[in-house]
C-alpha positions as protocol buffer text, in pm:
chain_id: "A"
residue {
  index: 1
  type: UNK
  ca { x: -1672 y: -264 z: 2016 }
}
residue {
  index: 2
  type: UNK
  ca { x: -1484 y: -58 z: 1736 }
}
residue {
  index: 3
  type: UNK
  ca { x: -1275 y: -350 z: 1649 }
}
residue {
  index: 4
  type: UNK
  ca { x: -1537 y: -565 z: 1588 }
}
residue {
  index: 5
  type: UNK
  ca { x: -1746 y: -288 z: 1329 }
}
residue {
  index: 6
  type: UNK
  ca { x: -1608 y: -337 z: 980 }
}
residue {
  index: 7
  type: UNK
  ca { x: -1941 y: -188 z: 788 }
}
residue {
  index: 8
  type: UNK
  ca { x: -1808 y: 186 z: 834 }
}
residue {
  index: 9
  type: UNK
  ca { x: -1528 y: 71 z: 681 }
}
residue {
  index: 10
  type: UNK
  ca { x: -1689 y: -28 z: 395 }
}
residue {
  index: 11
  type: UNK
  ca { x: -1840 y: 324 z: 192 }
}
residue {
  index: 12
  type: UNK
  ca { x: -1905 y: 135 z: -147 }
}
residue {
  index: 13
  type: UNK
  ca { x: -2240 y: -6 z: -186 }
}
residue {
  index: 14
  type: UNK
  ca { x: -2375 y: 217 z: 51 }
}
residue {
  index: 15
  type: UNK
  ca { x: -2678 y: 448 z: 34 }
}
residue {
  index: 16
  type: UNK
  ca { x: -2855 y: 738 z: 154 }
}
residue {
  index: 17
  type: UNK
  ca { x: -3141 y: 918 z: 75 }
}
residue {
  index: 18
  type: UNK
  ca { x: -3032 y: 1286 z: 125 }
}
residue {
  index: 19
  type: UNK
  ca { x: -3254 y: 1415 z: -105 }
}
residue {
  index: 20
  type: UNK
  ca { x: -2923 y: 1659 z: -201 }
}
residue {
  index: 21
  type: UNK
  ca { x: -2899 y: 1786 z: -554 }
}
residue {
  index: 22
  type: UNK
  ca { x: -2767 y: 1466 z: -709 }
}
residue {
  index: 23
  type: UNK
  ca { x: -3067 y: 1277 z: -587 }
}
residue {
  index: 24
  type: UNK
  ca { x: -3299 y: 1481 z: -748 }
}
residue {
  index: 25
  type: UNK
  ca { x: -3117 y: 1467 z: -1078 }
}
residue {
  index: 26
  type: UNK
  ca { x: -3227 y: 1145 z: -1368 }
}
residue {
  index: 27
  type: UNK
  ca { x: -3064 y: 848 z: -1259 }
}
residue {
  index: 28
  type: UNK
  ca { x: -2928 y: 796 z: -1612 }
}
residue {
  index: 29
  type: UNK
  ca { x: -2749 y: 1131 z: -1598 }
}
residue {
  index: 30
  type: UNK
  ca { x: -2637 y: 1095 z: -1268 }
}
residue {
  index: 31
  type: UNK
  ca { x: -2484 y: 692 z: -1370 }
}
residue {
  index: 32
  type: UNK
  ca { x: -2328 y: 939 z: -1711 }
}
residue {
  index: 33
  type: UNK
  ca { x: -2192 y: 1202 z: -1486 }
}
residue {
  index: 34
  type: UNK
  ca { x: -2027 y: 958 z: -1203 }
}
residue {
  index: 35
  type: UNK
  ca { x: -1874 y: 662 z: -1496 }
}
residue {
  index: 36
  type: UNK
  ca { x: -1714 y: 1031 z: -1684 }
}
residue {
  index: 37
  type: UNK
  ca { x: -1569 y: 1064 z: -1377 }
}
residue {
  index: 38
  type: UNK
  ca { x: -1420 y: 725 z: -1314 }
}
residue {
  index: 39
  type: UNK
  ca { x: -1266 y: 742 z: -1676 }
}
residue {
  index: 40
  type: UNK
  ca { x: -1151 y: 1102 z: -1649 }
}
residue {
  index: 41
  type: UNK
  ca { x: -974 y: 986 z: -1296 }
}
residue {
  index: 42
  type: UNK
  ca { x: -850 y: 684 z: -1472 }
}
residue {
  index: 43
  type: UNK
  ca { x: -699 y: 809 z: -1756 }
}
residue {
  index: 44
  type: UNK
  ca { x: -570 y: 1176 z: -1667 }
}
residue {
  index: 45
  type: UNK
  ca { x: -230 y: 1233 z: -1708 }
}
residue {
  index: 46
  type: UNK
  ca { x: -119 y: 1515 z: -1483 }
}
residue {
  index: 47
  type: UNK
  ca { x: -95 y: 1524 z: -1102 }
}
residue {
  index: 48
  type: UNK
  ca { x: -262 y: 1887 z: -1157 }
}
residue {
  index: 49
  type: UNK
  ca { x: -567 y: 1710 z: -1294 }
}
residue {
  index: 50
  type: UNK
  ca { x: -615 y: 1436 z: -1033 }
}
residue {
  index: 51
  type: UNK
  ca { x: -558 y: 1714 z: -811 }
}
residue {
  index: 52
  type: UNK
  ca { x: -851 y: 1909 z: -932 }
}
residue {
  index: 53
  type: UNK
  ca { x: -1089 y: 1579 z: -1034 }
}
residue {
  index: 54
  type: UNK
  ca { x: -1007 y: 1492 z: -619 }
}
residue {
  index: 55
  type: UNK
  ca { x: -1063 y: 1874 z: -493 }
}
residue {
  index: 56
  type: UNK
  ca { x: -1435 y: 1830 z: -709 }
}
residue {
  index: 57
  type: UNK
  ca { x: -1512 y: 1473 z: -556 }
}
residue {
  index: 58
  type: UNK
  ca { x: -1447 y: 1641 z: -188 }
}
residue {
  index: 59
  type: UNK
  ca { x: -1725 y: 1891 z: -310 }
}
residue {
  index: 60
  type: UNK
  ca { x: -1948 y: 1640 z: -484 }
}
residue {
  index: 61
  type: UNK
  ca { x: -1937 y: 1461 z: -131 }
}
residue {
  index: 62
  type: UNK
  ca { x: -2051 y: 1802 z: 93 }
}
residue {
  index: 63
  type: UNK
  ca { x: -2298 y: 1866 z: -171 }
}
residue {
  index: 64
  type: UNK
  ca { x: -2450 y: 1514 z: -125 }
}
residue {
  index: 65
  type: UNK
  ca { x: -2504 y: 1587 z: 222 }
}
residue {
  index: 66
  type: UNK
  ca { x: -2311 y: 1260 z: 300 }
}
residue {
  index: 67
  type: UNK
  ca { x: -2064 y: 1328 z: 596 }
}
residue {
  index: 68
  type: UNK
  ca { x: -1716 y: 1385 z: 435 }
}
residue {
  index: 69
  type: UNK
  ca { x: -1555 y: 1216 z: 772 }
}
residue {
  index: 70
  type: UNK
  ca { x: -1801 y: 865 z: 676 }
}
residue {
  index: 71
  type: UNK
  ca { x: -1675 y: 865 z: 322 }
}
residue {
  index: 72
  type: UNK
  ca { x: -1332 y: 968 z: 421 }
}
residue {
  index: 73
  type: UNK
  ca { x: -1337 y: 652 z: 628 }
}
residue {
  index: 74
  type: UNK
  ca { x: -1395 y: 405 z: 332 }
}
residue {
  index: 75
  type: UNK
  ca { x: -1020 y: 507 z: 233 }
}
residue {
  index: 76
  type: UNK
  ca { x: -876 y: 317 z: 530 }
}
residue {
  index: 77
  type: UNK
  ca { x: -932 y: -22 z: 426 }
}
residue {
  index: 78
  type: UNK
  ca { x: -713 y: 8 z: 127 }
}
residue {
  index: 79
  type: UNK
  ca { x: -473 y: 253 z: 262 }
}
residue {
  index: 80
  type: UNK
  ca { x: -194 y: 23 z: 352 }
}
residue {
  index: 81
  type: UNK
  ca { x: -194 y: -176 z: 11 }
}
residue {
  index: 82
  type: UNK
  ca { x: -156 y: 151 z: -156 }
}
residue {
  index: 83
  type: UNK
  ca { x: 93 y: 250 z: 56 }
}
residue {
  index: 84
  type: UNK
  ca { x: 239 y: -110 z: -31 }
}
residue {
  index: 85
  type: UNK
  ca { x: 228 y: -33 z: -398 }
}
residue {
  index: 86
  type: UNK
  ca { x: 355 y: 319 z: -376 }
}
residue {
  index: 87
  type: UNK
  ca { x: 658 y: 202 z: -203 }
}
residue {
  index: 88
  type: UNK
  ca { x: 715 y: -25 z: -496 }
}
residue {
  index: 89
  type: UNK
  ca { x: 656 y: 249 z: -744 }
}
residue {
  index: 90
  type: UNK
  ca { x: 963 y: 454 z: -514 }
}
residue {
  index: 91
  type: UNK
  ca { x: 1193 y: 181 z: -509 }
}
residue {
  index: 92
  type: UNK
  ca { x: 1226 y: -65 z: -795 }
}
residue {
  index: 93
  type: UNK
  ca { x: 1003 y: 65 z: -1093 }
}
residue {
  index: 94
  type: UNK
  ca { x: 1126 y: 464 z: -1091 }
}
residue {
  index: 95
  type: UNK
  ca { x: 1325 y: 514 z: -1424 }
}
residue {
  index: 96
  type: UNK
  ca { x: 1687 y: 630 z: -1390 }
}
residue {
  index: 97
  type: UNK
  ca { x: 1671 y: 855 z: -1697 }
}
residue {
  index: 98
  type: UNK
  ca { x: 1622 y: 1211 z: -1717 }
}
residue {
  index: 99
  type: UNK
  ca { x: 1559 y: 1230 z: -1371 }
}
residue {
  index: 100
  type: UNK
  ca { x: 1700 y: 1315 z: -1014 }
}
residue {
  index: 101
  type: UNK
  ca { x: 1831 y: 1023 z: -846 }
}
residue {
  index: 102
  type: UNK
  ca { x: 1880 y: 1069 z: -432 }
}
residue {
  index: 103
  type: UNK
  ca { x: 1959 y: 716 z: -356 }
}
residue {
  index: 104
  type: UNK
  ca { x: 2111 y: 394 z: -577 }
}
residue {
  index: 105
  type: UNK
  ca { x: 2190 y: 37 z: -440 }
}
residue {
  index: 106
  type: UNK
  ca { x: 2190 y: -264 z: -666 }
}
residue {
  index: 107
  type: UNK
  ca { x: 1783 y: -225 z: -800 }
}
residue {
  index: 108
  type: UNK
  ca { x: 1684 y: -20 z: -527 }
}
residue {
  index: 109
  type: UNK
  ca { x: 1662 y: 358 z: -653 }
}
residue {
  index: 110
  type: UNK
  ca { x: 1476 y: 683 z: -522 }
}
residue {
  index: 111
  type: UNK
  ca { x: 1439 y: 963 z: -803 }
}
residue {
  index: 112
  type: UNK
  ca { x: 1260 y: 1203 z: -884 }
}
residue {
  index: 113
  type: UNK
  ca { x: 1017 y: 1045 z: -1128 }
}
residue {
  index: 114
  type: UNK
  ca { x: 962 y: 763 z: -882 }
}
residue {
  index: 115
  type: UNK
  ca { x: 843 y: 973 z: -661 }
}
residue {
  index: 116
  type: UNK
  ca { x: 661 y: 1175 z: -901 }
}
residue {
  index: 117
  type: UNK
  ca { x: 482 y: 875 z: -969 }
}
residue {
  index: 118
  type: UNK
  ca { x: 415 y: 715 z: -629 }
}
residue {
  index: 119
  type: UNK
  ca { x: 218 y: 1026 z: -543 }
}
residue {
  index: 120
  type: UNK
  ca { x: 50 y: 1014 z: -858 }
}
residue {
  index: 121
  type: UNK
  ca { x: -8 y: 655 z: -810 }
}
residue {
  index: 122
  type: UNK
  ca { x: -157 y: 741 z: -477 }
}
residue {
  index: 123
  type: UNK
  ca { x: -401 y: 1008 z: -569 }
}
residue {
  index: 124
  type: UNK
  ca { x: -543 y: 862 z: -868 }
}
residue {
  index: 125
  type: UNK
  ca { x: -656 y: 553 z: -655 }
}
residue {
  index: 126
  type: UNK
  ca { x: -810 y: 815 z: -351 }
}
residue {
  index: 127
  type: UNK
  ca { x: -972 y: 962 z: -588 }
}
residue {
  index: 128
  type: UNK
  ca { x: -1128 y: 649 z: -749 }
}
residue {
  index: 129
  type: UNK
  ca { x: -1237 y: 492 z: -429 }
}
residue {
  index: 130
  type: UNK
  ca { x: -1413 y: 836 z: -298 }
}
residue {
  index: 131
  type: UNK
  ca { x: -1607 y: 896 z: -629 }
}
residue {
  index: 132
  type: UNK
  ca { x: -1754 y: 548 z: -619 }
}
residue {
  index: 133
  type: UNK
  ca { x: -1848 y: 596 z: -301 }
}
residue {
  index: 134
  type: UNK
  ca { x: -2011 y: 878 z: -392 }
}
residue {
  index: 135
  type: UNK
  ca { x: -2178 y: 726 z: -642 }
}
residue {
  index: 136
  type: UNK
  ca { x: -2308 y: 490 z: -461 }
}
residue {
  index: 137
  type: UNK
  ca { x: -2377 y: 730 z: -154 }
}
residue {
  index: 138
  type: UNK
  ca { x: -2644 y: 900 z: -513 }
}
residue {
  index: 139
  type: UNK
  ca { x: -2768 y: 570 z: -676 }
}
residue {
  index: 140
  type: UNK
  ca { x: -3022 y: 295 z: -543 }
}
residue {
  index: 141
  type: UNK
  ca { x: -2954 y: -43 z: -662 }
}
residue {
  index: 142
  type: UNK
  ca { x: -3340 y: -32 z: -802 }
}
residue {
  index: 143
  type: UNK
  ca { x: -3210 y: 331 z: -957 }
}
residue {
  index: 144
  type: UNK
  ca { x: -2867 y: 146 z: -1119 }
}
residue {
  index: 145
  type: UNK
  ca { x: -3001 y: -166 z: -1262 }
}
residue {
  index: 146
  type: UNK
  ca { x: -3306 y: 88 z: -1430 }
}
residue {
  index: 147
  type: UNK
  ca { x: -3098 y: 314 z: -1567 }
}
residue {
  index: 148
  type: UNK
  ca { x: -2828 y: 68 z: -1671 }
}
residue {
  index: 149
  type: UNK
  ca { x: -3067 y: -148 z: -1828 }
}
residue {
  index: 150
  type: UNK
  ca { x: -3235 y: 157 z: -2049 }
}
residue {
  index: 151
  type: UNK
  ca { x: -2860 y: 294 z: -2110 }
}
residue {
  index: 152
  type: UNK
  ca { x: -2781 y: -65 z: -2257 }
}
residue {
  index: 153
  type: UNK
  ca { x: -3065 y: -147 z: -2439 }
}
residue {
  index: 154
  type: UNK
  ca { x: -2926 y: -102 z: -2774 }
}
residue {
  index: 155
  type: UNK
  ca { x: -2723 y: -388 z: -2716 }
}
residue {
  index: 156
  type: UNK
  ca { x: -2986 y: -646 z: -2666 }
}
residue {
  index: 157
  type: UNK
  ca { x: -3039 y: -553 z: -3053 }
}
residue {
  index: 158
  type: UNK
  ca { x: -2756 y: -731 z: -3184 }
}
residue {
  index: 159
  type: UNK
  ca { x: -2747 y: -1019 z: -2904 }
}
residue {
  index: 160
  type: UNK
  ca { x: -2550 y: -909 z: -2608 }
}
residue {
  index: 161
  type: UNK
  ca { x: -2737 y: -979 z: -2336 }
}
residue {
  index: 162
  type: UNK
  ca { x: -2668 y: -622 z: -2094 }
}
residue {
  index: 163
  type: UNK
  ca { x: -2886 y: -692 z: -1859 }
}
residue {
  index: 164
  type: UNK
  ca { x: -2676 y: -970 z: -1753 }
}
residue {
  index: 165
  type: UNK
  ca { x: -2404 y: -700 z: -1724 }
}
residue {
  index: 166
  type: UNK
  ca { x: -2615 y: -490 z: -1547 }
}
residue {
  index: 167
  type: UNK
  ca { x: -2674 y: -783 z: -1248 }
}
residue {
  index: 168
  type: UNK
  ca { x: -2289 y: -879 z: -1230 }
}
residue {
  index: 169
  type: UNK
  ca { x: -2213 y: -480 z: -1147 }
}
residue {
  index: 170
  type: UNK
  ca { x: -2469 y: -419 z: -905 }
}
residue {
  index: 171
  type: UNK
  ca { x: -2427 y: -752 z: -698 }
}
residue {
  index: 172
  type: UNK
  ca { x: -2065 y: -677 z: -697 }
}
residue {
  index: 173
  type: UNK
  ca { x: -2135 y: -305 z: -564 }
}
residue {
  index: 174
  type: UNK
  ca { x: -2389 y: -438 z: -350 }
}
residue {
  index: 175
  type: UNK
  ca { x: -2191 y: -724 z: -211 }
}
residue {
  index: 176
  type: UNK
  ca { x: -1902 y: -571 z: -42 }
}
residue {
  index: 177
  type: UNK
  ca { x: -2184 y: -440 z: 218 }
}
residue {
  index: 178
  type: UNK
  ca { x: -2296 y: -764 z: 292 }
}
residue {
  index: 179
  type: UNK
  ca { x: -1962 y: -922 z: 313 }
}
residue {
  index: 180
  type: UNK
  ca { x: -1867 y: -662 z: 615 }
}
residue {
  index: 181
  type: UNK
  ca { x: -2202 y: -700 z: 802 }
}
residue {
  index: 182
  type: UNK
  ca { x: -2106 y: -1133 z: 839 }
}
residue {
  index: 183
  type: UNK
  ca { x: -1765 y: -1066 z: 917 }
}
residue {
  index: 184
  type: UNK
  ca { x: -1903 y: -805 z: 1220 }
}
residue {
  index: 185
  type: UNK
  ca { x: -2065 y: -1128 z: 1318 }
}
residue {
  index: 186
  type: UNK
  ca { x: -1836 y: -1409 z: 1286 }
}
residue {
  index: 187
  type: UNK
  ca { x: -1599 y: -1209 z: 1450 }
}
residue {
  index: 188
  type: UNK
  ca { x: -1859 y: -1180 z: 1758 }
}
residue {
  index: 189
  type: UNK
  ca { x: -1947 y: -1528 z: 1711 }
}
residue {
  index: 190
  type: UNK
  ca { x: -1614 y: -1589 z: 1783 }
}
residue {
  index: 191
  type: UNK
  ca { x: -1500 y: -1345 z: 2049 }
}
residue {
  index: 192
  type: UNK
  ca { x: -1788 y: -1484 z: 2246 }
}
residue {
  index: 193
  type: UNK
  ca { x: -1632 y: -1849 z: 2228 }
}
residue {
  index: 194
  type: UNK
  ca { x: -1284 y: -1695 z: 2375 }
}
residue {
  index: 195
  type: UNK
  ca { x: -1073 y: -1542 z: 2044 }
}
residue {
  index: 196
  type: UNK
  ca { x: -859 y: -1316 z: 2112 }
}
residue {
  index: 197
  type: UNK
  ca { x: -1063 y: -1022 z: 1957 }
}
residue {
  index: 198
  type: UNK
  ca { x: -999 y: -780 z: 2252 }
}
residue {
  index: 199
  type: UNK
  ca { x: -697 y: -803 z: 2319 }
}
residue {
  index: 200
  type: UNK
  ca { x: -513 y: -572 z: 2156 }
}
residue {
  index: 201
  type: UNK
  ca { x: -427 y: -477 z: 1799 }
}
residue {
  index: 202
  type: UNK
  ca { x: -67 y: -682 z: 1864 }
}
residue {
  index: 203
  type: UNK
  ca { x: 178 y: -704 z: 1573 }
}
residue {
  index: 204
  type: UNK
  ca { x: 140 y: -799 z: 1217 }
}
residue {
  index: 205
  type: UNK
  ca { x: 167 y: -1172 z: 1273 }
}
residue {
  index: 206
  type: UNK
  ca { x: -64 y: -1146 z: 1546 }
}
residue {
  index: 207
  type: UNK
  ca { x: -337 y: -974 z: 1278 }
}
residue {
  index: 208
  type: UNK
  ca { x: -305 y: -1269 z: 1041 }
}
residue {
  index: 209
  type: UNK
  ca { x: -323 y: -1523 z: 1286 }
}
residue {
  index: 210
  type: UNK
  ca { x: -695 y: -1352 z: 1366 }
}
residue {
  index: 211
  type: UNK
  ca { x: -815 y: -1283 z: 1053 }
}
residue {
  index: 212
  type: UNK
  ca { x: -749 y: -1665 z: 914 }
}
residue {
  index: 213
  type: UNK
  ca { x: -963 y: -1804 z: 1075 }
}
residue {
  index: 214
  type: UNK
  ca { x: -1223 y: -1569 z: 1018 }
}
residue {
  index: 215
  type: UNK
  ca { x: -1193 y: -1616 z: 605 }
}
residue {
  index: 216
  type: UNK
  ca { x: -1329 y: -1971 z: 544 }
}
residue {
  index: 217
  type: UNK
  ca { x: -1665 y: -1934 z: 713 }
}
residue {
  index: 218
  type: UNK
  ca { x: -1668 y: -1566 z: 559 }
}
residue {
  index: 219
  type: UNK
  ca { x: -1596 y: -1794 z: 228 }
}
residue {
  index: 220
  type: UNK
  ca { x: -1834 y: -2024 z: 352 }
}
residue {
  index: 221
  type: UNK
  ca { x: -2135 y: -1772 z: 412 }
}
residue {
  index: 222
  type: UNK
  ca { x: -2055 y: -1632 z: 78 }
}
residue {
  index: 223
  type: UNK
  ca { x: -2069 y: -1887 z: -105 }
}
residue {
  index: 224
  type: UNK
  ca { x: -2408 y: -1981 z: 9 }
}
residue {
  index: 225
  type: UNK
  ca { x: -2553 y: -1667 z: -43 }
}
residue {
  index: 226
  type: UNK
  ca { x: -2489 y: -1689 z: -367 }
}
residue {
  index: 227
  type: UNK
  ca { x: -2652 y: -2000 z: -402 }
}
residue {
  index: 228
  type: UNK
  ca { x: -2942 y: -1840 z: -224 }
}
residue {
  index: 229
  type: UNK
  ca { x: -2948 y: -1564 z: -468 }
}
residue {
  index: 230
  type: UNK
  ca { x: -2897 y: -1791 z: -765 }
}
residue {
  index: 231
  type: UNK
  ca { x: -3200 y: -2005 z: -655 }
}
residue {
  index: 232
  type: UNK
  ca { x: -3401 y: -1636 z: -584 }
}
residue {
  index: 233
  type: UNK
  ca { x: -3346 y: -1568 z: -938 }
}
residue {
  index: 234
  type: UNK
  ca { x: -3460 y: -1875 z: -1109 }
}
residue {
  index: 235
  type: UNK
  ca { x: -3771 y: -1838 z: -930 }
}
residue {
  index: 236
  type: UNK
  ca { x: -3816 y: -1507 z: -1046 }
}
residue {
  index: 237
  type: UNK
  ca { x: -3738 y: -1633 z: -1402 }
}
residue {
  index: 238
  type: UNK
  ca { x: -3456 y: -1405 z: -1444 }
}
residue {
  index: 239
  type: UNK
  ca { x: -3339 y: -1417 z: -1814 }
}
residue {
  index: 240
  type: UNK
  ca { x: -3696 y: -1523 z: -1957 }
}
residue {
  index: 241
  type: UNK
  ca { x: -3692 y: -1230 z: -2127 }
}
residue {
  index: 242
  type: UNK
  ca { x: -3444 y: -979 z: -2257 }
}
residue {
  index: 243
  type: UNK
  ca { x: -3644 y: -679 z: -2177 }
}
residue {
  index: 244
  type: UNK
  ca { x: -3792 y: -649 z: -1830 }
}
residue {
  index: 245
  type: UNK
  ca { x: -4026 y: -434 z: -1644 }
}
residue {
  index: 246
  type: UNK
  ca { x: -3941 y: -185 z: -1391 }
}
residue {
  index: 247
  type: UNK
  ca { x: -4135 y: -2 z: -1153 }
}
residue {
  index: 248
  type: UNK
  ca { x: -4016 y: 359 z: -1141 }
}
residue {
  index: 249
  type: UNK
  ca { x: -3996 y: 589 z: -1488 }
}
residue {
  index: 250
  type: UNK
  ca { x: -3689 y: 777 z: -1586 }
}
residue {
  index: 251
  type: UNK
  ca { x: -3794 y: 1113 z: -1670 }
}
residue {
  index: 252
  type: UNK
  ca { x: -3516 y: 1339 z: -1834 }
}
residue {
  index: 253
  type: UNK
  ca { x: -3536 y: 1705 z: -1802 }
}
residue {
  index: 254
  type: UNK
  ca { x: -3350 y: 2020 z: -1940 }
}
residue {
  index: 255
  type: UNK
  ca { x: -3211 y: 2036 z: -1578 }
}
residue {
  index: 256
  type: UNK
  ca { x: -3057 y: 1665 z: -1612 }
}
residue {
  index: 257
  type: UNK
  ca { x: -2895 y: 1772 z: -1972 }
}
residue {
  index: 258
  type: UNK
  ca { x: -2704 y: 2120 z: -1788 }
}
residue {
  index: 259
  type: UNK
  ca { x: -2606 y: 1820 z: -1523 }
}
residue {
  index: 260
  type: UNK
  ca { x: -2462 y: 1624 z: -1785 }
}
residue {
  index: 261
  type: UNK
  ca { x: -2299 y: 1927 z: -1996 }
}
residue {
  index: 262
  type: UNK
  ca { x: -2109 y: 2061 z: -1659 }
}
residue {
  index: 263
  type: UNK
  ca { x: -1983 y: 1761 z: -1579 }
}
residue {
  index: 264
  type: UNK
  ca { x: -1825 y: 1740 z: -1969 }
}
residue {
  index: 265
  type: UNK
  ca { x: -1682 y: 2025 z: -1939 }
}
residue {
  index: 266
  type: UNK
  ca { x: -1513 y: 1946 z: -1568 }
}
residue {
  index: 267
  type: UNK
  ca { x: -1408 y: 1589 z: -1694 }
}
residue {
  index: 268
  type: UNK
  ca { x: -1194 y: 1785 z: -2003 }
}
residue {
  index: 269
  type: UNK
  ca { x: -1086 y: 1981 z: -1745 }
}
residue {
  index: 270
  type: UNK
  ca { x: -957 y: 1720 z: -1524 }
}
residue {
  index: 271
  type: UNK
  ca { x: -805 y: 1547 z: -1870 }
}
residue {
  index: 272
  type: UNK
  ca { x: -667 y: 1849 z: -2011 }
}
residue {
  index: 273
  type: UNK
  ca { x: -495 y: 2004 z: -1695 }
}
């Protein structure tokens, strides 16, 4: 039944209540500490630094008591389009300048720098997708929308509406979830009616032919589910008011504010290596 369980495949949007060290921190600090990382990951130029910012994510993960082999598995649904756009990076967009060059025919060319920049390429996007996950793995969507909502606030001020910011990023980190769980059961549905689900992983061509046919109901389901949602909301008179109530109080501490100031420090580090 493997082939047919696509959830474990999907670490984003997932949470668990470890009570680890992150849990207990202030949900703002922890949304601070995890978004530093993101841009420090993002816009670090170095393979040294990724190198270090991915070595700290590995330990960020084994401190959140979140088993590193579950998270680990969330990389293997983008693997092969990274490997797709590495490959790329090796042979058409490497510059020719300055640089080593072990292979040249007509715009195909393998250097140094390409390669360079491949694995850099690489690493910058593992890292990405495991520190989501981990922030994720840390934050409650009733913890996210809080503290996003009291981190925003200032905007409401001069008429930006955050909080409906603040809905758009949590359905989308909530959504991917939910997406995986109805294509577990359309694909059931459909082995049960005779698709050729278990028979084999076949060839490339043979992949497509099965996954087509599971996209439009998947489009179908999700596009009433939004609907449902979008009715949900109206009921709830969502947008009546810019400021809303929430049931749990952020409380930040001295120990929250050390949080924050350690993970400064290892974000310069990660930018400055």
């Amino acid at each position: 039944m493997n082939q047919f369980e696509f959830l474990p495949l999907i670490t984003i949007g997932q949470y668990f209540p470890t009570g680890s060290f992150f849990h207990h921190r202030d949900a703002r600090a922890r949304l601070l500490f995890f978004g530093g990382f993101v841009l420090a990951l993002t816009f670090s130029p170095s393979i040294i630094g990724l190198t270090i910012g991915l070595s700290l994510v590995l330990l960020g993960i084994l401190i959140s008591k979140v088993p590193i082999g579950y998270a680990l598995k969330g990389l293997l649904v983008p693997l092969p389009f990274l490997i797709f756009i590495a490959l790329l990076q090796i042979l058409f967009f490497s510059s020719t300048v300055n640089t080593t060059i072990y292979f040249q025919w007509w715009i195909v060319h393998i250097t140094t720098s390409g390669l360079w920049a491949a694995l850099l390429l690489m690493a910058r996007f593992v890292a990405l997708i495991l520190v989501l996950s981990l922030m994720s793995f840390c934050l409650s969507t009733s913890e996210t929308i809080t503290s996003l909502s009291d981190l925003l606030s200032p905007l409401s001020k001069i008429g930006i509406h955050s909080m409906d910011f603040v809905m758009i990023f949590q359905v989308a980190m909530r959504f991917l979830p939910l997406l995986a769980q109805s294509a577990e059961r359309i694909a059931k549905a459909q082995a049960s009616r005779g698709a050729e689900w278990g028979a084999g992983r076949g060839n490339l061509l043979v992949q497509v032919r099965r996954i087509i046919p599971l996209i439009v109901p998947l489009f179908l389901i999700s596009l009433r589910r939004a609907e449902t949602m979008a009715l949900a909301m109206d009921a709830r008179a969502y947008g009546l008011k810019n400021q809303r109530s929430s049931l749990y109080d952020l409380t930040f501490g001295w120990r929250d504010g050390v949080f924050l100031a350690v993970g400064v420090g290892l974000m310069a580090t990660i930018l400055l290596a």
